[in-house]
C-alpha positions in Angstrom: 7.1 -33.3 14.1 10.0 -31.3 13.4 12.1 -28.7 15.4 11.1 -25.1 16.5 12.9 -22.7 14.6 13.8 -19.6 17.0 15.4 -15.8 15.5 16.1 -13.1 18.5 18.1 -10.2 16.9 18.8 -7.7 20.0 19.7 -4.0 19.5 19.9 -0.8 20.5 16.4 1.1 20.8 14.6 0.9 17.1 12.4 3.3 16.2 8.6 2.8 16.4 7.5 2.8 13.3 10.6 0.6 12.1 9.6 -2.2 13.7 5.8 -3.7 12.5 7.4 -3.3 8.5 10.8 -5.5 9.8 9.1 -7.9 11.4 6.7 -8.7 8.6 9.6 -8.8 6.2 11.5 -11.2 8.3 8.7 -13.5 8.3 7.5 -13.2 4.6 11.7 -13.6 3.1 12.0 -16.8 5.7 8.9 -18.4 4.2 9.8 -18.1 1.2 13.1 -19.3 1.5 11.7 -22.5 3.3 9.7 -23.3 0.6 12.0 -22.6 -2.1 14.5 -24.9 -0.4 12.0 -27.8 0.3 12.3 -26.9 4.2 8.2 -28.2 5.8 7.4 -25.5 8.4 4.5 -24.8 10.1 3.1 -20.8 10.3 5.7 -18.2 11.0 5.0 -16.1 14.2 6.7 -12.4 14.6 6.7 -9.8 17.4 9.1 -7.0 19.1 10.3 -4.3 21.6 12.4 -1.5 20.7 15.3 -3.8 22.1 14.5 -7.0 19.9 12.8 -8.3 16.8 11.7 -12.0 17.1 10.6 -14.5 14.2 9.6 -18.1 16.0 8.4 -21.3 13.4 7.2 -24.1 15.9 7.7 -27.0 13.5 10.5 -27.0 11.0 11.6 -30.2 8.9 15.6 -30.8 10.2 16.4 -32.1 6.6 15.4 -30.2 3.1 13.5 -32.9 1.5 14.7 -34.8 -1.0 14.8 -34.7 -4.8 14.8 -35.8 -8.4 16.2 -33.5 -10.6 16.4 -33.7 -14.6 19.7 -32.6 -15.9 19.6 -31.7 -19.4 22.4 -32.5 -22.2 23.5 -32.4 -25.6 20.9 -32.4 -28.2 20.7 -35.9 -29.6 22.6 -35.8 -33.1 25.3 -33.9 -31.5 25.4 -37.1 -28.8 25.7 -39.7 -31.3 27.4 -40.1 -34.3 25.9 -41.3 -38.0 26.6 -45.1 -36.2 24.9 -44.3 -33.1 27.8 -44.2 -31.3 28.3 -41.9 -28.2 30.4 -39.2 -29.4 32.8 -37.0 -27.1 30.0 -34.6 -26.0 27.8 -37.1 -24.9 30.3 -39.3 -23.0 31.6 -35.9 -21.4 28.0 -34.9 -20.0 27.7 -38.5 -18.3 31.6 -38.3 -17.1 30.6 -34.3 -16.1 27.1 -35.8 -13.9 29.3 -39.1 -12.4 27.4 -41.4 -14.2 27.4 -44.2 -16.8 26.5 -43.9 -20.5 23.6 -46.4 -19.2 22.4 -43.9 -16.9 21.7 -41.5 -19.5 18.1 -41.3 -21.4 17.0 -39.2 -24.3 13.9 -36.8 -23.8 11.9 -35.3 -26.4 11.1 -31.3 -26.3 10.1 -28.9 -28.5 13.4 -28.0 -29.9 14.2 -31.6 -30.3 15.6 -34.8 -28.7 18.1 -34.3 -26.1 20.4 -36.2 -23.5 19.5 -36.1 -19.9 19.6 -37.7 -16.7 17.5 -37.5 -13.5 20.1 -36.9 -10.5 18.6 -37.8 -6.8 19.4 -34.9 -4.1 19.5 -35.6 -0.5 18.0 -33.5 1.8 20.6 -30.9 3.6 20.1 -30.7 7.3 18.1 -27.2 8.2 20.6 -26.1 10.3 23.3 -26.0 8.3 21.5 -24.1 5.6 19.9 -21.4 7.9 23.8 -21.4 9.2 24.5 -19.8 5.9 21.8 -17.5 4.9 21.0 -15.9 8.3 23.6 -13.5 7.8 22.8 -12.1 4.6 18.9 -12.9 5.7 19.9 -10.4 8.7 21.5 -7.9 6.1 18.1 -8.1 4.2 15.9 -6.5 6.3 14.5 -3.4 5.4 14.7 -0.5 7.1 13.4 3.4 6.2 17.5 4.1 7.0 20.2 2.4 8.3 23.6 2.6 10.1 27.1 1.0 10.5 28.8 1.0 13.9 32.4 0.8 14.9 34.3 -0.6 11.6 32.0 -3.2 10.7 31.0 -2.7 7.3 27.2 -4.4 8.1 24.1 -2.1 8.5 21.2 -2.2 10.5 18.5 0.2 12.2 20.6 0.2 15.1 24.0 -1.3 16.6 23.4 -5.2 17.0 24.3 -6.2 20.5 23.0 -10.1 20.5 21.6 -12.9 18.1 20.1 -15.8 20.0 19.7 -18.4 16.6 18.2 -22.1 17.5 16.9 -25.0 15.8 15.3 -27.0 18.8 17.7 -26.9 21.0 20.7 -26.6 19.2 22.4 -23.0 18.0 22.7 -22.1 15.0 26.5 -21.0 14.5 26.6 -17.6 12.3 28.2 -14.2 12.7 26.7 -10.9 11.8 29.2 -8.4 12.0 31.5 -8.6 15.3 28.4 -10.5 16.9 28.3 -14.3 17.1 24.8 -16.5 17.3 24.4 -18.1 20.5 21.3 -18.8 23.0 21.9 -15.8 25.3 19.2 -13.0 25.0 19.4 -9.7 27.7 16.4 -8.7 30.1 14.8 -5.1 30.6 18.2 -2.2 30.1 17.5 -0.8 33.6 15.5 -3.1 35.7 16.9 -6.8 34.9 20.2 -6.1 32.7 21.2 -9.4 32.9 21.8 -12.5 30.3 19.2 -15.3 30.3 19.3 -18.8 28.8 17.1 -19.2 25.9 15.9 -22.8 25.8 13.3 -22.2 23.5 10.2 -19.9 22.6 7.7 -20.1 24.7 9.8 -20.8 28.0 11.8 -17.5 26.9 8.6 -15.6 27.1 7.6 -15.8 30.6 11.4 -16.1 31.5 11.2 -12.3 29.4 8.0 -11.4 32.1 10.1 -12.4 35.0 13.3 -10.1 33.8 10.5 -7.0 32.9 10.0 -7.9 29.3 6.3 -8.0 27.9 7.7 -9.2 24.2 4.5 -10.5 22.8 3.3 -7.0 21.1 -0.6 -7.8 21.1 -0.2 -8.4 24.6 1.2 -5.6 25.3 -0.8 -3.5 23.5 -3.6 -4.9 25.9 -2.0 -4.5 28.7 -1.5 -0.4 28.0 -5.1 0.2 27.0 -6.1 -1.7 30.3 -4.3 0.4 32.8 -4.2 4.0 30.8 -8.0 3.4 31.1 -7.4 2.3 34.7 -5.3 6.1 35.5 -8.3 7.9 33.8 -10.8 6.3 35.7 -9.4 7.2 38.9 -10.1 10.6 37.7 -13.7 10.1 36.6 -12.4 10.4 33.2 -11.8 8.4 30.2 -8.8 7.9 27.5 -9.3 10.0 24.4 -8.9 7.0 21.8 -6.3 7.2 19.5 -5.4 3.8 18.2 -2.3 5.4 16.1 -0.7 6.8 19.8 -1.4 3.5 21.1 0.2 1.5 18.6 3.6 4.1 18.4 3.4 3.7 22.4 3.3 -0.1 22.6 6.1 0.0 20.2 8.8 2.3 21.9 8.6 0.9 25.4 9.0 -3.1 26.8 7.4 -2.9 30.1 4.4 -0.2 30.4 3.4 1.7 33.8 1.3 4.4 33.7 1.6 8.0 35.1 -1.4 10.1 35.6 -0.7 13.6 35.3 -2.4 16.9 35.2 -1.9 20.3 34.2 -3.6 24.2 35.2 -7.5 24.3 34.1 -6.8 27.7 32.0 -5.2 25.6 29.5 -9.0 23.9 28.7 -9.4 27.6 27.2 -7.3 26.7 24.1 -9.1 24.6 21.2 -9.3 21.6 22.0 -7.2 20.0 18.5 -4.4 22.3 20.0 -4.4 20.7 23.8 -4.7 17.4 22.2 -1.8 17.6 19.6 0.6 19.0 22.2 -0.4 16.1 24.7 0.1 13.7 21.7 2.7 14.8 19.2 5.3 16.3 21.7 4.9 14.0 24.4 3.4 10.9 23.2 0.5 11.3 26.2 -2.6 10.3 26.1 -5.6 13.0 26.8 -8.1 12.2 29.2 -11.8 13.0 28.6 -15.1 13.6 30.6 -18.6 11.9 30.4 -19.6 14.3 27.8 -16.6 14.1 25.6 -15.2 17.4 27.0 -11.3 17.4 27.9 -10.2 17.2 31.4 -7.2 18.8 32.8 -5.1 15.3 32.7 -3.0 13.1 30.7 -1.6 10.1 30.7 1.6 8.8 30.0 3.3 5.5 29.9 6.7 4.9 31.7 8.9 1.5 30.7 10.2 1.3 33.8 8.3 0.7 37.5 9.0 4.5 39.4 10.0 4.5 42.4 8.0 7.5 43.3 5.3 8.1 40.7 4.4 11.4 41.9 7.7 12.5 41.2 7.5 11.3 37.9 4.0 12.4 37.3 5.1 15.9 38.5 8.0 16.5 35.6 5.9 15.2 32.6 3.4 17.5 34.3 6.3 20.3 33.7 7.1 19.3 30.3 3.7 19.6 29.1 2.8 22.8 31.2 6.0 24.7 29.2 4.5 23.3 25.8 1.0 24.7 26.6 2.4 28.2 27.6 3.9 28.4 24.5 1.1 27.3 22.5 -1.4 29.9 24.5 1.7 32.6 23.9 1.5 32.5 20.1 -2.4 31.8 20.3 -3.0 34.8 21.4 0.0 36.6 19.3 -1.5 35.0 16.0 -5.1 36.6 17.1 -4.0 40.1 16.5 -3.9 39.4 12.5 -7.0 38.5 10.1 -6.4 35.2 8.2 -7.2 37.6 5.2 -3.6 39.9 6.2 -1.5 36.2 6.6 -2.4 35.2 3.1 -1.0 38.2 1.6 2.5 37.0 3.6 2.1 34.0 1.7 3.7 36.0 -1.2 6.7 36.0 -0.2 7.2 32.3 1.1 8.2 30.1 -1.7 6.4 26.9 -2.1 8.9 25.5 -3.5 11.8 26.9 -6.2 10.5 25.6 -9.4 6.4 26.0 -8.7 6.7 29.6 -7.1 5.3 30.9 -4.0 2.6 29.6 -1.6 0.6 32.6 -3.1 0.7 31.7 -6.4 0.0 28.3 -5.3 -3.8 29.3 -3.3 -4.2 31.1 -6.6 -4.0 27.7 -8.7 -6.2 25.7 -5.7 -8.7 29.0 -6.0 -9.1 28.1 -10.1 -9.2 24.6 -9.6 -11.6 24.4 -6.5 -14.1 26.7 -9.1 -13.7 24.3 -11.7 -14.7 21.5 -9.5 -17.5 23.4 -7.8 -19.1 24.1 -11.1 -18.8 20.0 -12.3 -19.9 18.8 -8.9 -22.2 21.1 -6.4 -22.0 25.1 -8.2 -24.5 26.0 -4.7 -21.4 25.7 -2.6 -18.8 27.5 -4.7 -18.8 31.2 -3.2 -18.0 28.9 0.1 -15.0 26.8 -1.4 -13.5 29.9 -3.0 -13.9 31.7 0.6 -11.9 28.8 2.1 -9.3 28.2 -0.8 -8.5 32.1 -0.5 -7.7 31.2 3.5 -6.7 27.6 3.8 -3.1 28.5 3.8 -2.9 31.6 5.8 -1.8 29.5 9.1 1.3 28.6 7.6 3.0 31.9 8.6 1.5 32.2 12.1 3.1 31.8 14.9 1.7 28.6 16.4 2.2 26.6 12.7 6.0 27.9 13.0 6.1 26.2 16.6 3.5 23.5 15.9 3.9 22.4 11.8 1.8 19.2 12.2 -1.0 22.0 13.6 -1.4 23.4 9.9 -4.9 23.2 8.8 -6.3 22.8 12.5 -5.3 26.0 13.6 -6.4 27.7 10.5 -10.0 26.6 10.9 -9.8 28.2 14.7 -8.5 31.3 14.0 -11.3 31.3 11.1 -14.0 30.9 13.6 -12.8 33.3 16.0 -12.8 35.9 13.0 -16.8 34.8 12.2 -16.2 32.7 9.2 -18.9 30.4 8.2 -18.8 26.9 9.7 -18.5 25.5 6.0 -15.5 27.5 5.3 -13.9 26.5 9.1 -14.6 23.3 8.5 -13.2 23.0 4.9 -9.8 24.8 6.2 -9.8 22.0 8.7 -10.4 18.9 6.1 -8.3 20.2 3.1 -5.3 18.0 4.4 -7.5 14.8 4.3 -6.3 12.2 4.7 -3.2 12.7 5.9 -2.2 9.1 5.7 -2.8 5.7 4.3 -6.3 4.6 5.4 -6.9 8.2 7.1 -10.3 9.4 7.2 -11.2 11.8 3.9 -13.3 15.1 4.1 -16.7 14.6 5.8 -17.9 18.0 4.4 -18.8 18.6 0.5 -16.7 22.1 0.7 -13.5 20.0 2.3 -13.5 17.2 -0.7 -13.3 19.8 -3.1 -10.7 21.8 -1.3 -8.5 18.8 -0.5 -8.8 17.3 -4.3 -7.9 20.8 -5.5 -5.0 21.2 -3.4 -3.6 17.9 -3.9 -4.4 18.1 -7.8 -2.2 21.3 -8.0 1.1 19.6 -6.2 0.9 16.6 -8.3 0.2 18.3 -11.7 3.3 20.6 -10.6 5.7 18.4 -9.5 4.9 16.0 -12.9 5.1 19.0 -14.8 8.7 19.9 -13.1 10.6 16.3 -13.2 9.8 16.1 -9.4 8.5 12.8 -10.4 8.6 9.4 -7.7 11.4 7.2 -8.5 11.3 3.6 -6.5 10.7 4.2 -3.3 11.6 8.2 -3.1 8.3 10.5 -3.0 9.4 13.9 -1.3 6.2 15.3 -2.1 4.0 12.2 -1.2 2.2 12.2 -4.6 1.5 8.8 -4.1 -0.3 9.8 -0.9 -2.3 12.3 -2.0 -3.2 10.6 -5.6 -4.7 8.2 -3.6 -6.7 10.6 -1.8 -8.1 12.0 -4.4 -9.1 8.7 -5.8 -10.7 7.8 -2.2 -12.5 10.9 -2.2 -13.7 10.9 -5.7 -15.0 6.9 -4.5 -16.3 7.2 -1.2 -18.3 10.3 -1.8 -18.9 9.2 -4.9 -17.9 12.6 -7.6 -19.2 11.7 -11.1 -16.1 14.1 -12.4 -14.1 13.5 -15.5 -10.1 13.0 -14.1 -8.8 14.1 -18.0 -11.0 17.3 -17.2 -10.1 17.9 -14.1 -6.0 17.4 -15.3 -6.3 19.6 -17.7 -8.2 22.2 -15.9 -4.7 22.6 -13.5 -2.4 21.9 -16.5 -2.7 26.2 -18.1 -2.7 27.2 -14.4 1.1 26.1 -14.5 1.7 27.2 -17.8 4.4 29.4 -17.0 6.2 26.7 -14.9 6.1 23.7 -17.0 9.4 22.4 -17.8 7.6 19.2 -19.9 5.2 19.9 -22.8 1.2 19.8 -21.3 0.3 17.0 -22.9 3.5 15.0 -21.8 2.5 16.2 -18.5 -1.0 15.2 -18.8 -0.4 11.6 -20.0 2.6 10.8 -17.4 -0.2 12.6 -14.5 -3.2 9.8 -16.0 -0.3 7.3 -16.3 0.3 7.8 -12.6 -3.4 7.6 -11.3 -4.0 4.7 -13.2 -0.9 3.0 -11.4 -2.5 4.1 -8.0 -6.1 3.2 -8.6 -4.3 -0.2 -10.1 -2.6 -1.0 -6.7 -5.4 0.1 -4.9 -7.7 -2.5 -6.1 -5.4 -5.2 -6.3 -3.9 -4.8 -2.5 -7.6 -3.1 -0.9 -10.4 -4.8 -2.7 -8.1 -7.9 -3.3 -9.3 -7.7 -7.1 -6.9 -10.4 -9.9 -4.2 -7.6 -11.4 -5.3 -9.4 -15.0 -8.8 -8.1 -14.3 -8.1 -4.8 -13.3 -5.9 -4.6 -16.2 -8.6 -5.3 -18.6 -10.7 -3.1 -17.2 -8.8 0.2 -16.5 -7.9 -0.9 -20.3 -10.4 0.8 -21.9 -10.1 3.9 -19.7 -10.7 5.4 -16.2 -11.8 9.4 -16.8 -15.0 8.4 -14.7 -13.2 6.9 -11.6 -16.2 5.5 -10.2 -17.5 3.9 -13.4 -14.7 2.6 -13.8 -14.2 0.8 -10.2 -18.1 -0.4 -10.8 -17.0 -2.1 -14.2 -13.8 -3.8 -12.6 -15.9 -5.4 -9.6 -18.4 -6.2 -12.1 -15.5 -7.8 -14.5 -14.2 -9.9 -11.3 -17.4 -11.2 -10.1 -17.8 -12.1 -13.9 -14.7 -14.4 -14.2 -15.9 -15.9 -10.5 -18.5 -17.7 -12.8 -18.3 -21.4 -13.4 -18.6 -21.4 -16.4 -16.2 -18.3 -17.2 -13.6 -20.2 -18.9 -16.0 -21.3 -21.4 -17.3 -17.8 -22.3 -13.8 -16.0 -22.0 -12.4 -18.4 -24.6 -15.8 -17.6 -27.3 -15.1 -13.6 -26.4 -10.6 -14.4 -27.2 -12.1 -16.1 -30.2 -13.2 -12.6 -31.5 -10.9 -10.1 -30.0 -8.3 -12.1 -31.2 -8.6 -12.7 -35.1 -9.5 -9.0 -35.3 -6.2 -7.6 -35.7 -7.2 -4.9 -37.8 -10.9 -3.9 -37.1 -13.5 -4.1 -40.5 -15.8 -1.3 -39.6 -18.4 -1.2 -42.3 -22.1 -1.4 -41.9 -22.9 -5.4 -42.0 -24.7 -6.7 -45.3 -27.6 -9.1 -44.5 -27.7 -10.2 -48.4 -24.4 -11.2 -47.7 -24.6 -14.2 -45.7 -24.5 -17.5 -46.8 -24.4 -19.8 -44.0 -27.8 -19.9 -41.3 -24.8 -19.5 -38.6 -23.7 -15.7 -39.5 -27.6 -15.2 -39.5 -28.2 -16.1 -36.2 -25.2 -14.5 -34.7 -26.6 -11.2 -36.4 -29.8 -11.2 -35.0 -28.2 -12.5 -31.7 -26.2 -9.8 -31.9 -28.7 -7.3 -32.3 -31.0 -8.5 -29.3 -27.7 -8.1 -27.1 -26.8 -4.6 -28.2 -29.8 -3.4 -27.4 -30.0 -5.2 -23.8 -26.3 -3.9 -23.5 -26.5 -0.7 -24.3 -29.6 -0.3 -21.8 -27.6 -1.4 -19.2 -24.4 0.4 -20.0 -26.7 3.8 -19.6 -26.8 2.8 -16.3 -23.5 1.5 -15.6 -25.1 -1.7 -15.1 -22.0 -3.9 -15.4 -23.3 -7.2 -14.4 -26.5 -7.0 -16.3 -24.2 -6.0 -19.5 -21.8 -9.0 -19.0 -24.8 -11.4 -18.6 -26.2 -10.3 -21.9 -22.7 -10.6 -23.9 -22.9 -14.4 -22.3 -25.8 -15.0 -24.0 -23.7 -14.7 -27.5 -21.4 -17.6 -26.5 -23.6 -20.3 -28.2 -23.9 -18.2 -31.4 -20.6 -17.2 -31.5 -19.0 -21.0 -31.3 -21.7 -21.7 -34.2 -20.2 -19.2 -35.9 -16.6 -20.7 -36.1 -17.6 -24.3 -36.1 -19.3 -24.0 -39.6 -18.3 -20.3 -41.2 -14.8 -19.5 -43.0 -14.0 -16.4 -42.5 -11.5 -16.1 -44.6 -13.4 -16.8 -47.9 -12.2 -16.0 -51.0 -15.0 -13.8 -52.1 -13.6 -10.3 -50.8 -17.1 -9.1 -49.9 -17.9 -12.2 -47.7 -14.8 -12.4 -46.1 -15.0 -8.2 -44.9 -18.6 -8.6 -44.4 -18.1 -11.5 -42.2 -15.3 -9.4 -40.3 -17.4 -6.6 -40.1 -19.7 -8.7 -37.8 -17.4 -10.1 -36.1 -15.9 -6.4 -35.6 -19.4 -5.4 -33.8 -19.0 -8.3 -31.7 -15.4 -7.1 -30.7 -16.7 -3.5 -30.2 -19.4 -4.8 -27.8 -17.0 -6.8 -25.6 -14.5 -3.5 -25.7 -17.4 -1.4 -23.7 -16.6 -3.9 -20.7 -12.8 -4.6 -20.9 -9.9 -6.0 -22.9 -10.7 -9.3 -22.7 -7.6 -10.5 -24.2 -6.0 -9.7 -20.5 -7.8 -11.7 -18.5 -6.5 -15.1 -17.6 -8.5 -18.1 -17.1 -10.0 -18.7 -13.3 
């Protein structure tokens, strides 16, 4: 057994959504530098406050293990002279190593003989190597920004103020700016601010419960849901669920009581999305629902520290929120007195942004490009898609959008229904953000799909066509967000759509603003999706990169083909016997270098093995080709497996290469079919053996 390994970095408060992405960094650079260094540890365990991020390894090896390592030399005639003497170089590289001329052996390579000598390395005691890379491990952490304090030239989200460091027992003696490792962590800021001895992990954490400290995350996530639940009960009501509030709220807090709180009944008279985002966005509260789903005049919040008086408590957040709803019922009625159809026309004179015009001009280019898709996908909706692209905008310059940005979108679709729009057109206002983050929910509604893909269409197709391009991890514009969403969209519906089509149909709409040529434009736009649908596969459906590489190979207009084909292509190389068959297909993709396409003459055959490859050949076209029709993958894949016998036939017993010119081409031109069948399904030279 080996020693528990123990990290405590304490700070000032760190922002919410810092903490998750820190913490799983710290764990996944630590791993990897214990098994780089020959370190044996056991699973890594992470979890935080505001106040502290915390990476614990139960077992850790307290020596590296030990090595052999080959030291290589002078080549061999350089080490010797014509005698077989050792020469100057050689008896320098074993003086240079410390050893003997005995000690030194000749190996054989590639590029010849050479000297070498195998060198035994002891192991390095743990602590002393996490003595020196903690502090630039410390340094590594990512964060979205970063500060210095004082005149410390380290960064970090926020000021360090203690690093408890320990191997068992024993500290681990480093320094991170003016703050030295020790084993002293610090209890709750207000209600035990006092030092405690850390002795090791899991005595630390119910030493953490006793100074008001709840640092395991999942259990305090637990603990919130349990007793907001608890508040809203006492009401006869229920929490409004909200897994995204309850995550941000376990995160910003270290010891959670909950506040019930309530505001005035008239407020229940505003939409609902409005009362809820208010609760939720300004105040981090949660809402509180009836039996029937309706919203009840409560809230709760959660406090991280015990009140003395929670009715006094409960009685300011009840103030705070009962100023935000005045205002929001202030400019819901102000925004009432104008049609949607009057904002729009404001939208000409707000710019969307300096090089793509106004937000006019933009509804105009989501208008043409919502028509184009309702004509390719569902032409009985598109009178209701133009309706909403014409209006989906118009909340930008009203009132409660100006107060409330994040309400864009929402409060659109309720001024439209107070003005008697259709609910497709409400509803499609409401969606045409979808989704609005990674994993978000897309459009339910047919009309919202289309509205959402032509909006986000136009911004990325603009931006390309501008230079306002992602660089690393910089995307102003989230164009990775919303590429994405239009690829989920396009999936989960599923939209049989052509993506080149649909590119193009946006490119002439920003004619007038390109900067780049439109077919620059157009490639770098495809070049962009194809990286998105790419990482999607790999990191969501956990699909080989090699096999999404030789499928999106041979092209990707038809997104959802062309996900079908790439599962298809990874349950194919999940065969048993897919070495076998991937190594007959490399045979033929990869002696045709330059393709021989020229109808295949039978009276040129000459060996029974070119025959039966032919006919094979034409059985499985035909069986392909059936199934390609119907983007049946796997039934396509199993056919081409059937050539694997003829094909090794083929090369066991046929050259080629003949001399006679018209043998040799014909023989290529067969093979050349074969290629082109294999082509329909992937690049099969990309895929690496299982």
């Amino acid at each position: 057994m080996g020693e528990q390994f123990y990290l405590e970095i304490g700070c000032e408060e760190i922002p919410a959504g810092y903490i998750q992405p820190a913490l799983e960094a710290m764990s996944a650079d630590m791993v990897s530098y214990l098994g780089e260094n020959r370190i044996r540890h056991a699973e890594a365990y992470i979890t935080g406050t505001p106040r502290r991020l915390v990476l614990a390894i139960p077992d850790v090896d307290e020596h590296q293990e030990s090595c052999s390592v080959e030291v290589m030399g002078p080549p061999r005639q350089v080490a010797f002279d014509s005698e077989g003497r050792p020469t100057k170089a050689a008896e320098g590289f074993a003086r240079g190593q410390g050893v003997h001329m005995d000690a030194v052996k000749i190996k054989k390579t590639p590029k010849g003989d050479y000297l070498y000598i195998v060198r035994e390395e002891s192991g390095v005691p743990t602590r002393e190597l996490l003595g020196k890379m903690l502090p630039d491990f410390i340094g590594r952490i990512p964060f979205p920004k970063s500060m210095r304090w004082g005149s410390l030239h380290v960064t970090f989200a926020r000021p360090i103020c203690w690093i408890v460091a320990l191997l068992g027992n024993e500290i681990i003696h480093f320094q991170y700016g003016d703050v030295k490792s020790g084993n002293q962590s610090f209890g709750h800021r207000f209600m035990s601010p006092e030092w405690i001895t850390v002795a090791d992990f899991d005595s630390h954490r119910e030493n953490l419960r006793k100074h008001f400290v709840i640092v395991d995350r999942n259990e305090r996530r637990d603990l919130i849901a349990r007793v907001i639940e608890e508040a809203a009960a006492s009401v006869e009501g229920r929490i409004l669920e909200d897994e995204e509030l309850l995550d941000e709220v376990t995160q910003i807090l270290e010891y959670p009581q909950p506040v019930l709180g309530q505001f005035e009944e008239k407020y229940l008279k505003l939409p609902p999305e409005l009362l809820i985002t208010v609760i939720k966005r300004h105040q981090r509260y949660f809402a509180v629902t009836g039996s029937k789903g309706d919203l009840l005049p409560y809230f709760v919040t959660v406090a991280n520290t015990v009140p003395r008086d929670v009715s006094v408590v409960a009685a300011g957040n009840a103030k705070v929120v009962r100023a935000r709803l005045e205002d929001a019922r202030f400019y819901y009625e102000e925004d009432q007195k104008l049609r949607l159809e009057e904002r729009a026309e404001e939208l000409r004179g707000v710019v969307f942004h300096s090089r793509l015009g106004t937000s006019w001009e933009k509804v105009e280019r989501i208008t043409a490009l919502a028509r184009w898709l309702s004509a390719h996908i569902a032409p009985w909706c598109a009178q209701t898609v133009e309706r909403a692209s014409l209006l989906c905008k118009a909340d930008l310059v009203s009132g409660m959008v100006g107060e409330f940005p994040e309400l864009q979108g929402i409060m659109g679709s309720a001024y439209a229904r107070l003005q008697g729009e259709s609910p497709e057109v409400c509803r499609a206002i409401y969606e045409h953000y979808e989704p609005t983050r990674a994993g978000g929910p897309v459009p339910e509604s047919l009309e919202g799909c289309l509205l959402s893909m032509a909006d986000k269409m136009d911004t990325i197709v603009g931006c390309f066509g501008v230079g306002l391009i992602p660089s690393g991890t910089a995307d102003p514009f989230a164009l990775r967000r919303q590429t994405l969403g239009i690829l989920r969209i396009i999936l989960e519906k599923p939209f049989r759509v052509s993506l080149n089509g649909f590119i193009e149909a946006a490119l002439p709409l920003l004619k007038e603003r390109l900067t780049a040529p439109e077919e620059g434009v157009k490639g770098n736009v495809l070049d962009f999706f194809e990286g998105r649908l790419h990482h999607f596969l790999v990191s969501q459906e956990g699909i080989s990169p090699d096999v999404v590489d030789a499928s999106l190979a041979i092209g990707m207009d038809d997104v959802v083909d062309a996900v079908k084909r790439t599962r298809s292509l990874a349950a194919f190389k999940a065969r048993p016997d897919f070495d076998d068959l991937a190594a007959a297909f490399k045979r033929v993709v990869n002696i045709i270098k330059t393709p021989e396409r020229r109808p295949v003459q039978v009276e040129l055959f000459r060996e029974k093995e070119e025959q039966a490859l032919h006919a094979k050949l034409n059985n499985v076209q035909g069986l392909v080709e059936g199934s390609l029709k119907g983007s049946d993958y796997d039934g396509a894949l199993e056919a081409m497996a059937g050539l694997k016998g003829s094909i090794d036939a083929f090369f066991d017993s046929v050259l080629i290469m003949d001399e006679n010119q018209a043998i040799r081409k014909n023989r290529l031109a067969l093979l050349t079919e074969v290629h082109d069948l294999f082509g329909k399904v992937g690049d099969f030279r990309k895929i690496q053996s299982a």
